[in-house]
C-alpha positions as CSV (number, residue, x, y, z in Angstrom):
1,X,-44.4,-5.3,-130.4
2,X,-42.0,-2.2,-130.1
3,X,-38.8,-2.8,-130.5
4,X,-36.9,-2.5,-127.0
5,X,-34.9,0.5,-126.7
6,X,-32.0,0.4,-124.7
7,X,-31.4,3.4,-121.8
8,X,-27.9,4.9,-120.8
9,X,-27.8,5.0,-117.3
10,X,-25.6,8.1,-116.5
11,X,-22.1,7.2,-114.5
12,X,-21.8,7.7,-110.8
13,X,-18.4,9.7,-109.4
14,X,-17.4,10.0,-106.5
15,X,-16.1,13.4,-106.2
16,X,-13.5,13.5,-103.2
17,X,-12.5,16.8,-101.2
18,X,-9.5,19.2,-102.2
19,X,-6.9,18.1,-100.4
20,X,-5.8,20.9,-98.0
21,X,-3.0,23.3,-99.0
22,X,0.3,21.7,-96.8
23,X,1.0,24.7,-94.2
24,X,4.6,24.8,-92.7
25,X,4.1,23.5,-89.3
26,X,3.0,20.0,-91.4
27,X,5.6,20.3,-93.1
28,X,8.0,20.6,-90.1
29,X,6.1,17.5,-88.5
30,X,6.0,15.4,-91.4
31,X,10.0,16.1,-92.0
32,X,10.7,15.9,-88.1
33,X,8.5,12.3,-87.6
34,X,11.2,10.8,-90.5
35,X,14.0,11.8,-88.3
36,X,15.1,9.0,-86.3
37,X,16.3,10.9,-83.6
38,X,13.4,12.0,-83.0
39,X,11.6,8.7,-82.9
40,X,14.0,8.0,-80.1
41,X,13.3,11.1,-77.9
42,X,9.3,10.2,-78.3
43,X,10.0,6.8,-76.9
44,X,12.0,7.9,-74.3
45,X,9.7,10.3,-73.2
46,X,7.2,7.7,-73.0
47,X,9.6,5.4,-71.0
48,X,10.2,8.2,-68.7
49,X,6.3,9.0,-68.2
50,X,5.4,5.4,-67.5
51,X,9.1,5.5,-65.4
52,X,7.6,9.1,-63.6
53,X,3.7,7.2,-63.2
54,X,4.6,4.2,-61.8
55,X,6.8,6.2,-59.4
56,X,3.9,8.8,-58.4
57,X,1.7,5.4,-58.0
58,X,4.3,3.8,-55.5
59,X,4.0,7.0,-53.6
60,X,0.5,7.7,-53.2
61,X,-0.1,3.6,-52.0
62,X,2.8,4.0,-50.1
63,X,1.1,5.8,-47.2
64,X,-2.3,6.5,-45.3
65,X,-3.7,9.5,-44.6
66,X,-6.3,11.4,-42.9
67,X,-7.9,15.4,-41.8
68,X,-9.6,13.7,-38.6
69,X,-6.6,14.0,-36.3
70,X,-5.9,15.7,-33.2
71,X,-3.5,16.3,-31.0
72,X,-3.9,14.8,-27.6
73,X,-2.5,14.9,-24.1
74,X,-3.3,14.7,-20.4
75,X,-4.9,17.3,-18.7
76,X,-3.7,16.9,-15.0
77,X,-6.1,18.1,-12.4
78,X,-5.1,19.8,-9.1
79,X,-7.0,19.7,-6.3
80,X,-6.9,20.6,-2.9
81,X,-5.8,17.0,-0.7
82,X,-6.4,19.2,2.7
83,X,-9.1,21.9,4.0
84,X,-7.7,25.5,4.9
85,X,-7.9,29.0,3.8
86,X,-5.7,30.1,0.2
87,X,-3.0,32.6,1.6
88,X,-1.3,32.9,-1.8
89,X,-1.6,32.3,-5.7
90,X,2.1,31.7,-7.1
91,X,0.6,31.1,-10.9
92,X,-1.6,32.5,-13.6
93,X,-3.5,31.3,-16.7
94,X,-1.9,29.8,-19.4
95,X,2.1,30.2,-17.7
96,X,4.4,27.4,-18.1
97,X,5.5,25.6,-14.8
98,X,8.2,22.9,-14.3
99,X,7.5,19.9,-12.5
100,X,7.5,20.6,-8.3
101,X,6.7,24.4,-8.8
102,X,4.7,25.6,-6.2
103,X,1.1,26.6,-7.4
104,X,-1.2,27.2,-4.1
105,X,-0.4,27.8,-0.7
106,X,-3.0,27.3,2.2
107,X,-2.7,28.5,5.4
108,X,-0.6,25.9,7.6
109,X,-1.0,27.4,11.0
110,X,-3.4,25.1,12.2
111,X,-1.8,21.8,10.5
112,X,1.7,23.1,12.2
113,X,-0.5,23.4,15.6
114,X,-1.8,19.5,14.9
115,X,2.3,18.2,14.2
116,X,3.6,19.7,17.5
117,X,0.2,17.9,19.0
118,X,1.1,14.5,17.2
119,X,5.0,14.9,18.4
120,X,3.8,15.6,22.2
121,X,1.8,12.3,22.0
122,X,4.2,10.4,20.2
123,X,7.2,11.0,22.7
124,X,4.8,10.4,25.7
125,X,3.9,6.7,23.9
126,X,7.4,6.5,23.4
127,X,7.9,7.0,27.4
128,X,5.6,5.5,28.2
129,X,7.0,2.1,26.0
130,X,10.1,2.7,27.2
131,X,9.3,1.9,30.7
132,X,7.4,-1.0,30.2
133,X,10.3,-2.5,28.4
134,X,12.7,-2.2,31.2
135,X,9.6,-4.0,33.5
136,X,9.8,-6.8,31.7
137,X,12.7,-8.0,32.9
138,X,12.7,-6.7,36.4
139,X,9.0,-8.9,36.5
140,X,10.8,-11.7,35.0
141,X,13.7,-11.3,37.9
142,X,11.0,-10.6,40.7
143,X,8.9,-13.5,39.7
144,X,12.2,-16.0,39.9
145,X,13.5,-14.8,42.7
146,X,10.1,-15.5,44.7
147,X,9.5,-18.6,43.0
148,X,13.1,-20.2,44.5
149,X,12.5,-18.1,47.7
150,X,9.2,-20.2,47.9
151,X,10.2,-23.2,47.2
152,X,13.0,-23.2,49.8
153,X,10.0,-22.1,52.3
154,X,8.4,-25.0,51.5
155,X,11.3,-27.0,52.1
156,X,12.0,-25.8,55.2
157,X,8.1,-25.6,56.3
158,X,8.7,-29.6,55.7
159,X,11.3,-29.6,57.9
160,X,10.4,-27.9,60.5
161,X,7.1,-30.5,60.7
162,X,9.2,-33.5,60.5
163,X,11.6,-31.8,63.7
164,X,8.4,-30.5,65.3
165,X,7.2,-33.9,65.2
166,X,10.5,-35.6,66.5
167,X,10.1,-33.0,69.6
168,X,6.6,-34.0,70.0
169,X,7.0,-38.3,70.3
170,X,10.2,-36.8,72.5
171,X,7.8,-35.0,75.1
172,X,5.0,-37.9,74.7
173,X,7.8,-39.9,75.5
174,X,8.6,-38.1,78.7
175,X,5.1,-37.7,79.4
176,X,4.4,-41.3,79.7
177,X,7.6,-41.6,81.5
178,X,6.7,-38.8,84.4
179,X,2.9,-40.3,84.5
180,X,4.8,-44.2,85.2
181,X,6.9,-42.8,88.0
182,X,3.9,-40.6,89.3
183,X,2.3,-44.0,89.5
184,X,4.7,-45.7,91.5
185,X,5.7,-42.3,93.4
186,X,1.8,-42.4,94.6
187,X,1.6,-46.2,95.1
188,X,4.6,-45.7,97.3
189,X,2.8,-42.6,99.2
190,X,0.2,-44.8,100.4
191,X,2.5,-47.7,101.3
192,X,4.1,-45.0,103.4
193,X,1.4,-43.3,104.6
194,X,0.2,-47.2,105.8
195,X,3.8,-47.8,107.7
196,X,4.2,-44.3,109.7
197,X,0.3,-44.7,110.7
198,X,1.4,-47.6,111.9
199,X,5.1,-46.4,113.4
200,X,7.1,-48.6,111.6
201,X,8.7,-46.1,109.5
202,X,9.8,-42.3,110.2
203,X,8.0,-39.3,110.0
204,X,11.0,-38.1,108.1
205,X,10.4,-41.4,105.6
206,X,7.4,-40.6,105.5
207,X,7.5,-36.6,104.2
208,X,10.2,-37.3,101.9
209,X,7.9,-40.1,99.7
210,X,5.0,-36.6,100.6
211,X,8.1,-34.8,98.6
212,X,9.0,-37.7,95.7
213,X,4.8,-38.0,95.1
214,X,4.7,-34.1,95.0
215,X,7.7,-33.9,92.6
216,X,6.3,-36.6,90.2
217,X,3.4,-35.0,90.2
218,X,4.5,-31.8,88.9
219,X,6.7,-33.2,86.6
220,X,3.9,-35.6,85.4
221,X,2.4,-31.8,84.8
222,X,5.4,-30.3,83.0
223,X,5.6,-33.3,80.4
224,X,2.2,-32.8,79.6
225,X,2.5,-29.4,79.3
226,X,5.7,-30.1,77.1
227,X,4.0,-32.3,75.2
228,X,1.0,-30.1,74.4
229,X,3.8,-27.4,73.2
230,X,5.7,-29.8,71.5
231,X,1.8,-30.5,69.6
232,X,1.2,-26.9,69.4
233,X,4.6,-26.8,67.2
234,X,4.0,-29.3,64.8
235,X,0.1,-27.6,64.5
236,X,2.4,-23.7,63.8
237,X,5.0,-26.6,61.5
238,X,1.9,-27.2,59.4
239,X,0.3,-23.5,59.0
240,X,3.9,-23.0,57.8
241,X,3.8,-25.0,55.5
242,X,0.7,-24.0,54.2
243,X,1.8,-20.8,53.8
244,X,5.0,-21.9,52.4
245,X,3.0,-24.1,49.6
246,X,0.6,-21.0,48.5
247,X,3.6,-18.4,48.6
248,X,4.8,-21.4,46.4
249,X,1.6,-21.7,43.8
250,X,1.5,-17.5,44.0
251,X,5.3,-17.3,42.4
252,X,4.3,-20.2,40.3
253,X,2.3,-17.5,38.2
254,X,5.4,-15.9,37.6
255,X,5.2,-16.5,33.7
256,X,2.0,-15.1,33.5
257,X,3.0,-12.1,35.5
258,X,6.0,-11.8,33.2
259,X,4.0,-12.6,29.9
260,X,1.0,-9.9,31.1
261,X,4.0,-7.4,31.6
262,X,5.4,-8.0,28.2
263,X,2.1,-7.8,26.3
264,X,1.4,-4.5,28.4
265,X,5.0,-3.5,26.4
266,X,3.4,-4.6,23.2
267,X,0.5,-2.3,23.8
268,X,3.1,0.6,24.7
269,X,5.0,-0.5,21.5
270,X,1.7,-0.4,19.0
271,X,1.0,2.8,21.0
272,X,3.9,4.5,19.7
273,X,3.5,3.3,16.0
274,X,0.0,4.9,16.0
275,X,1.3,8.0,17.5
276,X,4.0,7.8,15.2
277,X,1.1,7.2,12.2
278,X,-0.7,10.3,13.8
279,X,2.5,12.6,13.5
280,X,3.3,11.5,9.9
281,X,0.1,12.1,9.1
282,X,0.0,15.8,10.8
283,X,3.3,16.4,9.3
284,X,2.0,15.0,5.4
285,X,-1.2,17.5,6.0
286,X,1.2,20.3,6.9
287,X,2.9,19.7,3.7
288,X,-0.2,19.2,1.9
289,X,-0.5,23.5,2.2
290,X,1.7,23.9,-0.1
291,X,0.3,22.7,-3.6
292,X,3.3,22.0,-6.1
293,X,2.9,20.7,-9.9
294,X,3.1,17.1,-10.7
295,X,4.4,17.8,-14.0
296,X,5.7,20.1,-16.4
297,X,3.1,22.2,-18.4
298,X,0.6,24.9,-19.0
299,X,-1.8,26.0,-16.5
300,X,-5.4,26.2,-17.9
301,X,-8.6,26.5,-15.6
302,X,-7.5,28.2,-12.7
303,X,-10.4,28.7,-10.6
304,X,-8.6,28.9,-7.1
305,X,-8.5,32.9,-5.7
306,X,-6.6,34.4,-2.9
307,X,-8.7,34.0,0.5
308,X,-11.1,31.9,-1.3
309,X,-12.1,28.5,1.3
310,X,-11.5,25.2,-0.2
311,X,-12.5,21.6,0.8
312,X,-10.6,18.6,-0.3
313,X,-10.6,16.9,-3.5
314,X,-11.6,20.4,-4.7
315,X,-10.2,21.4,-8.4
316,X,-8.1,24.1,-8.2
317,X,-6.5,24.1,-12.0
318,X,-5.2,22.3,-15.0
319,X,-1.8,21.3,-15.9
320,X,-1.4,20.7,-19.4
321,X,1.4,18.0,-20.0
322,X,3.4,19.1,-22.8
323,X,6.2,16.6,-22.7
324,X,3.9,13.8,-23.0
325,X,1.8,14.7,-25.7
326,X,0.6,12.4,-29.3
327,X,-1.9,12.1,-32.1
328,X,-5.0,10.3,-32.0
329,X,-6.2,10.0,-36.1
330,X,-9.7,8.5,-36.3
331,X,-8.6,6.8,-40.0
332,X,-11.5,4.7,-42.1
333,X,-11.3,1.1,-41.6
334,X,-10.1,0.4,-44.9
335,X,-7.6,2.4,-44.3
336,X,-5.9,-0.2,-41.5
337,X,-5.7,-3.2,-43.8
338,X,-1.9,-2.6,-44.2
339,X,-1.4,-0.7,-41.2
340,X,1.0,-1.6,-38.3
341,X,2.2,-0.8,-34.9
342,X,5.7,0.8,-35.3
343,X,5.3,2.1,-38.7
344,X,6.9,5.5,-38.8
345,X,4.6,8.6,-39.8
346,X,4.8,12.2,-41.2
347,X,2.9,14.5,-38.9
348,X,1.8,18.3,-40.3
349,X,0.5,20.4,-37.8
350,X,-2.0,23.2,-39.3
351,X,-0.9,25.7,-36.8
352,X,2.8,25.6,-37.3
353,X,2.3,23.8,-41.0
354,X,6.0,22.0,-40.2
355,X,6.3,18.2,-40.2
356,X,7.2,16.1,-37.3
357,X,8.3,12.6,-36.8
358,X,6.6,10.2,-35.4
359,X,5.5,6.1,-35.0
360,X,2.1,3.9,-35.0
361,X,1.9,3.2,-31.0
362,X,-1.0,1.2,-30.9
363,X,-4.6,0.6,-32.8
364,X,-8.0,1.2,-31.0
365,X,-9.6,-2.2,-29.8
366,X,-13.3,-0.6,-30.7
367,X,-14.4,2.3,-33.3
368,X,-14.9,5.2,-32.1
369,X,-18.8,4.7,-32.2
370,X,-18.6,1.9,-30.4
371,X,-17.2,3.6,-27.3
372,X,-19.3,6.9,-27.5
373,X,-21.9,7.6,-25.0
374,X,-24.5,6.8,-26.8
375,X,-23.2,3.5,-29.2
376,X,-25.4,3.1,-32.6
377,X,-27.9,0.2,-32.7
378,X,-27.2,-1.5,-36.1
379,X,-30.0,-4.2,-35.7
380,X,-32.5,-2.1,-36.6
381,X,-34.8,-1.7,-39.8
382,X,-33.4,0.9,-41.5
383,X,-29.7,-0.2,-41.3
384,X,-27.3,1.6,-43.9
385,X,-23.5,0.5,-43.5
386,X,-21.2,3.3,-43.2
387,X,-17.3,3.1,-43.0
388,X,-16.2,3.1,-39.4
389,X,-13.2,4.8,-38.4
390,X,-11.2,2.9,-35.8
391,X,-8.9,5.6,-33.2
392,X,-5.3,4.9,-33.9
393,X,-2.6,7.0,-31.7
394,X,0.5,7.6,-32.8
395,X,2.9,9.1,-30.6
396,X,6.3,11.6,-31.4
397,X,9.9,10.8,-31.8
398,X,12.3,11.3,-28.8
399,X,13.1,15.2,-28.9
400,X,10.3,16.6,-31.8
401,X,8.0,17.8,-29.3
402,X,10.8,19.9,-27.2
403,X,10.1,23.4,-28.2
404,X,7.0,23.0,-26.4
405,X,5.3,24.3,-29.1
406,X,2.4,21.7,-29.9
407,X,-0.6,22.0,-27.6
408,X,-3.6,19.3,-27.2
409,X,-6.7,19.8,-29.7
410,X,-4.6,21.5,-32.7
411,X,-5.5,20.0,-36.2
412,X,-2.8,17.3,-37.6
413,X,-2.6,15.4,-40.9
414,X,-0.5,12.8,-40.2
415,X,1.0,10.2,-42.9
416,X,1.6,6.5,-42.1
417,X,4.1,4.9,-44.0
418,X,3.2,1.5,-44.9
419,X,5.5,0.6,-47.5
């Protein structure tokens, strides 16, 4: 066998790169990094960046904002509240009026023509009312009076039966008393009339019981003729009476009389208030030609011209409210997790690009999709959840909006501050 022969196995180095030549702004560093002040400034610097970041943190979570923002505010219609012919035009587009300027005037001749109509019937009602107030108690006097007038008729009807009646027995009386001496008067005519045929009285005996017979006889007549008047008196008693009694039940209706009178002054009374109705109304109407603002604002959308016929309820304009004006911010609703009413909030306006003051007034109760015409129908197949943004308005501090300088639709970005 050969001998074993031993190898060198060559040694492995590691060669390591040249070290870079030192250049001056190392040197600086290195020399500046062993200065302790300078260890100081770098960890204040630090201290003052986390200090500056947590600062610039609290302010960027300290508010909410949003682009989708608008100015709003009511747009006041004027219309027309009567019918008539426009005689003038006091305004033009886009001028500012104050509240009660005159805008329209119609022609008022015929409404002034329908209030001197109106006060015509009204003072006739009230004439008319007047009279049948002072009836009422002349009806209510009148219908006394004959009711005690009738009752003492009937009182004295009674009386006048009971003496009629008294009269009557009287002349019975008498009657029966002439007939009983008629009687004997006769019986004694014929005893007579026996005693001279036979000459044993006088002739002149004789013709004076002829006389007596006669005399009873007529006053047998004249008691039954008193007796039939006396009769005849009680009968006229008793139609008095009569008469008396229904002159008596006719003034008994005297509170009917007097109660028809005052209804008849009631309907007088509700006359006038409707002719009274009818002349406020003709006198409203004639005031209704004259069209004045409601408010203070801009006027936008005239459409009313001079001699142009309008109807009622017609739009004639808009009048732009500028004092009572505010921001309605459609913001996400992740945005409204912090979010309150009353929180105050920045307001820049792109027009002017100045900032105004301003509060949360209230939140939305829906999103805005849910209250637009035509709502989305989630429950369907192809559902994909978006973020909703909920209308929040927010209205301006007392005395920001007084230059009148804000109009409805401009572009805000307003700021709520929630912390």
């Amino acid at each position: 066998m050969e001998p074993a022969t031993e190898t060198s196995t060559p040694e492995r180095r590691t060669t390591q790169p040249a070290p870079l030549p030192a250049t001056d702004r190392d040197l600086r560093w290195r020399q500046a990094s062993r200065n302790p002040r300078f260890r100081m400034a770098l960890i204040l610097g630090g201290i003052v960046l986390l200090v500056a970041g947590f600062f610039l943190w609290r302010y960027f979570t300290s508010y909410e904002s949003t682009d989708d923002a608008q100015i709003d505010g009511h747009l006041n219609s004027i219309s027309a509240r009567v019918s008539g012919h426009v005689e003038k035009l006091l305004v033009n587009d886009n001028q500012y009026v104050a509240a009660g300027t005159p805008l329209v005037e119609i022609d008022p001749r015929d409404y002034q023509v329908a209030v001197e109509r109106a006060k015509a019937a009204y003072a006739d009602a009230l004439a008319t009312a007047q009279a049948a107030q002072v009836n009422v108690p002349i009806t209510s006097v009148n219908t006394g009076s004959q009711l005690t007038g009738a009752q003492a008729d009937v009182e004295n009807a009674r009386a006048g039966i009971s003496v009629a009646r008294q009269q009557f027995d009287a002349a019975r009386a008498q009657l029966e008393q002439a007939e009983a001496n008629d009687v004997k008067a006769q019986n004694d005519l014929g005893r007579y009339k026996q005693l001279v045929e036979k000459q044993e009285i006088s002739q002149q005996q004789y013709d004076q019981a002829v006389a007596a017979s006669r005399a009873s006889a007529a006053t047998v007549a004249a008691a039954r003729a008193s007796a039939a008047a006396a009769e005849q008196q009680v009968t006229q008693a008793q139609s008095k009476l009569a008469q008396a009694e229904a002159n008596l039940r006719a003034a008994g209706t005297g509170p009917q009389q007097v109660a028809t009178t005052r209804s008849r002054a009631q309907s007088a009374e509700a006359e006038v208030q409707l002719r009274r109705a009818e002349l406020d109304q003709a006198e409203l109407n004639l005031q209704y030609t004259l069209i004045i603002a409601p408010v203070s604002g801009i006027v936008t959308n005239r459409t009313v011209e001079v001699g142009q016929n309008v109807s009622i309820g017609q739009e004639l304009m808009k009048v732009i409210n500028l004092d009572d004006i505010w921001v309605t911010a459609n913001f996400k609703e992740t945005q409204l997790r912090h979010m309150q009413v009353g929180q105050p909030v920045t307001i820049r306006v792109d027009t002017t690009g100045q900032d105004y003051k301003g509060h949360v007034q209230s939140i939305a109760g829906a999103s805005g999709a849910i209250s637009s015409l035509l709502p989305p129908e989630n429950a369907t197949g192809n559902y994909v959840k978006v973020v909703q943004r909920i209308p929040v308005k927010i209205t301006f501090d007392p005395g920001e909006t007084k230059e009148h300088i804000l109009r409805p639709g401009m572009s805000v970005e307003p700021k709520v501050w929630i912390r």
